[in-house]
Backbone as a chain_set.jsonl record, in Angstrom:
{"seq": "XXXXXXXXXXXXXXXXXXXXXXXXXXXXXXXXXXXXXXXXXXXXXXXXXXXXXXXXXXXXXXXXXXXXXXXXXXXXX", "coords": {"N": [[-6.056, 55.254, 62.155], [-4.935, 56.219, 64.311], [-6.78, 56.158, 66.401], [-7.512, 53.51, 66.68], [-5.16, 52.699, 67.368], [-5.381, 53.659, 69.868], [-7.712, 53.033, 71.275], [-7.543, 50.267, 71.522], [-5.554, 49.302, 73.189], [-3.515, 49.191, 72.142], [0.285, 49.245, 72.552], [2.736, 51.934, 71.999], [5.764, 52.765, 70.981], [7.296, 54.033, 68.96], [6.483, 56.418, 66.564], [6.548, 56.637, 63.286], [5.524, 58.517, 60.569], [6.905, 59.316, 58.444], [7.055, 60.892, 55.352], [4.046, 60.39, 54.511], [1.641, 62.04, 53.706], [0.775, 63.96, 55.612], [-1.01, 66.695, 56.497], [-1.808, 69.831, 57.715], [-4.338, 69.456, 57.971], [-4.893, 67.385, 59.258], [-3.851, 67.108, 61.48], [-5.463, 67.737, 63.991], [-6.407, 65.277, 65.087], [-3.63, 64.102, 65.44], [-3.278, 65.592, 67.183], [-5.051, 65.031, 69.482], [-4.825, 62.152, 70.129], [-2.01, 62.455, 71.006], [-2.531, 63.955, 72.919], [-4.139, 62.002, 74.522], [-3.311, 60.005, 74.958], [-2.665, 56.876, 76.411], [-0.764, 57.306, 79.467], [0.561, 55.739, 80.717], [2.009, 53.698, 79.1], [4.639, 54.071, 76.856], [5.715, 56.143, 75.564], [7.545, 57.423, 73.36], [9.392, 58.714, 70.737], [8.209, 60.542, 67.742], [7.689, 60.535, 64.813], [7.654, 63.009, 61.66], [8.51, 63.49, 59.159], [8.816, 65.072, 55.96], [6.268, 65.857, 55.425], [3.761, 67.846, 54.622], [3.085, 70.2, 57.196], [2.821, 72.656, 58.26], [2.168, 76.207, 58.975], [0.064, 75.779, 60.746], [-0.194, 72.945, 61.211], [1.656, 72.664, 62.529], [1.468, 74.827, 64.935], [-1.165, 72.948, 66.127], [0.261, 70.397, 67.021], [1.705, 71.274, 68.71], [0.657, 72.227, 70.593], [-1.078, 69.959, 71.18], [0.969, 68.395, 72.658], [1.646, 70.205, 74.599], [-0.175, 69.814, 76.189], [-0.423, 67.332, 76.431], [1.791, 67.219, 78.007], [1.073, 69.077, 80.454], [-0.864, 67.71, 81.472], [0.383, 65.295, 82.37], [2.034, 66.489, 84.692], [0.368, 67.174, 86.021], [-0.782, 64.721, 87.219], [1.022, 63.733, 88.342], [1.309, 65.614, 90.551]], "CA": [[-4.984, 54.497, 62.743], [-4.588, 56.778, 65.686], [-7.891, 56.005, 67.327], [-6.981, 51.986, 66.872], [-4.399, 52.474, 68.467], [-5.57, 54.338, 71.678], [-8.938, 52.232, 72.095], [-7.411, 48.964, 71.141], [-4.721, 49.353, 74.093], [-1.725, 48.79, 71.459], [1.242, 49.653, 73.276], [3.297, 52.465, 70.951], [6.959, 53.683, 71.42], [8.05, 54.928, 68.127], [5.249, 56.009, 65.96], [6.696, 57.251, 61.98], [4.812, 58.618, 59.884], [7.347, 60.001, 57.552], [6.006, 61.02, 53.301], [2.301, 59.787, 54.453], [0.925, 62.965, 53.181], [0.106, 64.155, 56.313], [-1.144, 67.855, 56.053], [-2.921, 69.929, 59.154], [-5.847, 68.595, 58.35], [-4.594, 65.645, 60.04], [-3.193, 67.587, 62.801], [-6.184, 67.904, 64.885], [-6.706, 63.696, 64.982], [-2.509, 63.691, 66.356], [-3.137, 66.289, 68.594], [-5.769, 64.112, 70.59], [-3.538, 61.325, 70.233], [-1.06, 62.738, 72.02], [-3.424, 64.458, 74.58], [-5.029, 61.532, 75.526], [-3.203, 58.517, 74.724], [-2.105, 56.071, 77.942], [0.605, 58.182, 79.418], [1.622, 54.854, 81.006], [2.655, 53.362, 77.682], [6.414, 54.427, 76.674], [5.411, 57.016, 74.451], [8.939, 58.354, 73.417], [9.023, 59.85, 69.979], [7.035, 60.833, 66.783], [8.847, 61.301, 63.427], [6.708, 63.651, 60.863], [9.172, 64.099, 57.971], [8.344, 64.926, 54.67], [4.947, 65.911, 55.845], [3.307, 69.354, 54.425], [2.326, 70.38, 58.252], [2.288, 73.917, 57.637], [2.173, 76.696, 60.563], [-1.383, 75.691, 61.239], [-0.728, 72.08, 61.679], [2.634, 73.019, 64.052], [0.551, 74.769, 65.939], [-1.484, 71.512, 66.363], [1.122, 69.496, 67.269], [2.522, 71.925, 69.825], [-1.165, 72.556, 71.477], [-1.207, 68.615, 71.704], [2.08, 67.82, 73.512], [1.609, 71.125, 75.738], [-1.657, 69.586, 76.977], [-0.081, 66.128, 77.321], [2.64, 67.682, 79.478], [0.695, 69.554, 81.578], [-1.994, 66.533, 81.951], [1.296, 64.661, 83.046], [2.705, 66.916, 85.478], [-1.167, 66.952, 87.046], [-0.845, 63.699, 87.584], [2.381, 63.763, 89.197], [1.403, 66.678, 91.668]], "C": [[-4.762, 54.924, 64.193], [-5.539, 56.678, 66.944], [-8.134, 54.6, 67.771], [-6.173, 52.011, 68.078], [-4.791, 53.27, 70.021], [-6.54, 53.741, 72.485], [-8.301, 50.862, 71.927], [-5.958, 48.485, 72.68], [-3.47, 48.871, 73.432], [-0.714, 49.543, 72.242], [2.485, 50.477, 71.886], [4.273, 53.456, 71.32], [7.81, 54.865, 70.598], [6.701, 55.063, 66.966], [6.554, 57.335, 64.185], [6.196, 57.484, 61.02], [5.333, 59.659, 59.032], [6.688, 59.925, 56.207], [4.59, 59.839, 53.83], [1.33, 61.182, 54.049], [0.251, 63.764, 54.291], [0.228, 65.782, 56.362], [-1.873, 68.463, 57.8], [-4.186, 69.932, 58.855], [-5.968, 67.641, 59.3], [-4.352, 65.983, 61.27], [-4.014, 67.483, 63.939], [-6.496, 66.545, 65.477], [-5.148, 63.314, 65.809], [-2.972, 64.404, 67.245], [-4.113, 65.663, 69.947], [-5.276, 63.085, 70.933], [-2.719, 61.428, 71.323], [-1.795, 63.035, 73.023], [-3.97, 62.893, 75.381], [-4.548, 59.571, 75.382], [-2.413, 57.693, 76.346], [-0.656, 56.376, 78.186], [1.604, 56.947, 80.457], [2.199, 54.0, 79.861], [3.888, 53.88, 77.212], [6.227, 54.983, 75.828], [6.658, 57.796, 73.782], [9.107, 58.844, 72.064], [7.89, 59.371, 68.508], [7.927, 61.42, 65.681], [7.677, 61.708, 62.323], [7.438, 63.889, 59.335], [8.595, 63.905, 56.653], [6.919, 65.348, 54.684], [4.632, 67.233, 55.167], [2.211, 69.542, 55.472], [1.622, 71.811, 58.277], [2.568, 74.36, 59.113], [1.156, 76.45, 61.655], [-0.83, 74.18, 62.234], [0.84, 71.715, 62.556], [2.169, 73.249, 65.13], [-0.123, 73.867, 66.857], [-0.76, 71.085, 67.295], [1.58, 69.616, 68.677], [1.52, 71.925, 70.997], [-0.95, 70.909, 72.228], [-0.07, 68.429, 72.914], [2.068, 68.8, 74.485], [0.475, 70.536, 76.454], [-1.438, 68.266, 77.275], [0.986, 66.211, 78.405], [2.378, 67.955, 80.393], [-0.053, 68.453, 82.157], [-0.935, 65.795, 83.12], [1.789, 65.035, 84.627], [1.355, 67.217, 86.607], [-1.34, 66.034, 87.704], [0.39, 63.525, 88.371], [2.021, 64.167, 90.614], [-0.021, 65.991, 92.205]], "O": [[-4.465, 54.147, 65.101], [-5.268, 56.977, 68.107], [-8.72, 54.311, 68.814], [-6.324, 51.6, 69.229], [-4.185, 53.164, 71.088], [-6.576, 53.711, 73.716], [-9.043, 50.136, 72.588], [-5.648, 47.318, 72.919], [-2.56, 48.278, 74.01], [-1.087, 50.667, 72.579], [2.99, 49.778, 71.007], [4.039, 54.572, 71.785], [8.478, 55.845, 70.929], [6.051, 54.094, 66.574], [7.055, 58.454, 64.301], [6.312, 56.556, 60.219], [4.695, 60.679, 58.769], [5.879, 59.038, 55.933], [4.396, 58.69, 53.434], [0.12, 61.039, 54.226], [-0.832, 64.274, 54.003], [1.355, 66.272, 56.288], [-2.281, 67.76, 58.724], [-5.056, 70.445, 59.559], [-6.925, 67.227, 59.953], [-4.618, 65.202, 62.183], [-3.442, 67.147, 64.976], [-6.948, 66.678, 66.614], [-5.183, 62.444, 66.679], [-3.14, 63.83, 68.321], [-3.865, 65.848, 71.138], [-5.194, 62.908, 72.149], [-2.686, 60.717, 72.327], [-1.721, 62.368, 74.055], [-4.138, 62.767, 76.594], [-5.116, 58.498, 75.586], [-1.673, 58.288, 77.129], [0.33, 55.997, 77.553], [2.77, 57.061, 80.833], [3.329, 53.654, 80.206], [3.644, 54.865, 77.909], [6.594, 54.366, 74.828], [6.522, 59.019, 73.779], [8.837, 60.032, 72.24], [7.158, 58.401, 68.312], [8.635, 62.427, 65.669], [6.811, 60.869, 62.072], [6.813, 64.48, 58.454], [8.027, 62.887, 56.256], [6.361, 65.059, 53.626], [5.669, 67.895, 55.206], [1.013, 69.326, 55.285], [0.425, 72.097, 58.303], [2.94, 73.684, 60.072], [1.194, 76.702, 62.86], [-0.923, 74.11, 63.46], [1.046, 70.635, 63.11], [2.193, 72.524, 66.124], [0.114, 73.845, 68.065], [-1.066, 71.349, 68.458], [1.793, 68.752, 69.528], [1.754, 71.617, 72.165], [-0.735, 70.687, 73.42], [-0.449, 68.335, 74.082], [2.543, 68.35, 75.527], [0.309, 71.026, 77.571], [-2.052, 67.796, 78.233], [1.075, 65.506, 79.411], [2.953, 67.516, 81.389], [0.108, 68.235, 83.358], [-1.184, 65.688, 84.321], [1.914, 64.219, 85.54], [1.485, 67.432, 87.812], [-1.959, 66.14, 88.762], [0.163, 62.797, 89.337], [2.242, 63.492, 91.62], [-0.576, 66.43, 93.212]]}, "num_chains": 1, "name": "protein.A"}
């Protein structure tokens, strides 16, 4: 779903993916997501609830959005 949406140029503001079973297995597939999805697109949040992410697939998560921040603020400067 997450690779649809980034090559397909869907435009995505609220993405929920509350009780989808999502485990950090999965984590590594958001975390590119976020890294690399069209930071002109209105990307504003990401709901995970109910999820068994674990510390691993926090980690993840955190890695991703630190590397779309900084990408951002690269592009800024």
């Amino acid at each position: 779903m997450l690779q649809t949406l980034n090559e397909n140029g869907h435009s995505v503001e609220h993405l929920d993916v509350t009780q989808n079973d999502i485990s950090y297995l999965s984590m590594g597939s958001l975390r590119h997501f976020l890294r690399d999805y069209n930071r002109q697109q209105g990307f504003v949040s990401l709901v995970l609830d109910k999820n068994n992410l674990g510390d691993i697939g926090i980690r993840e998560l955190a890695d991703g959005l630190f590397e779309r921040f900084t990408s951002m603020e690269h592009d800024i400067n």
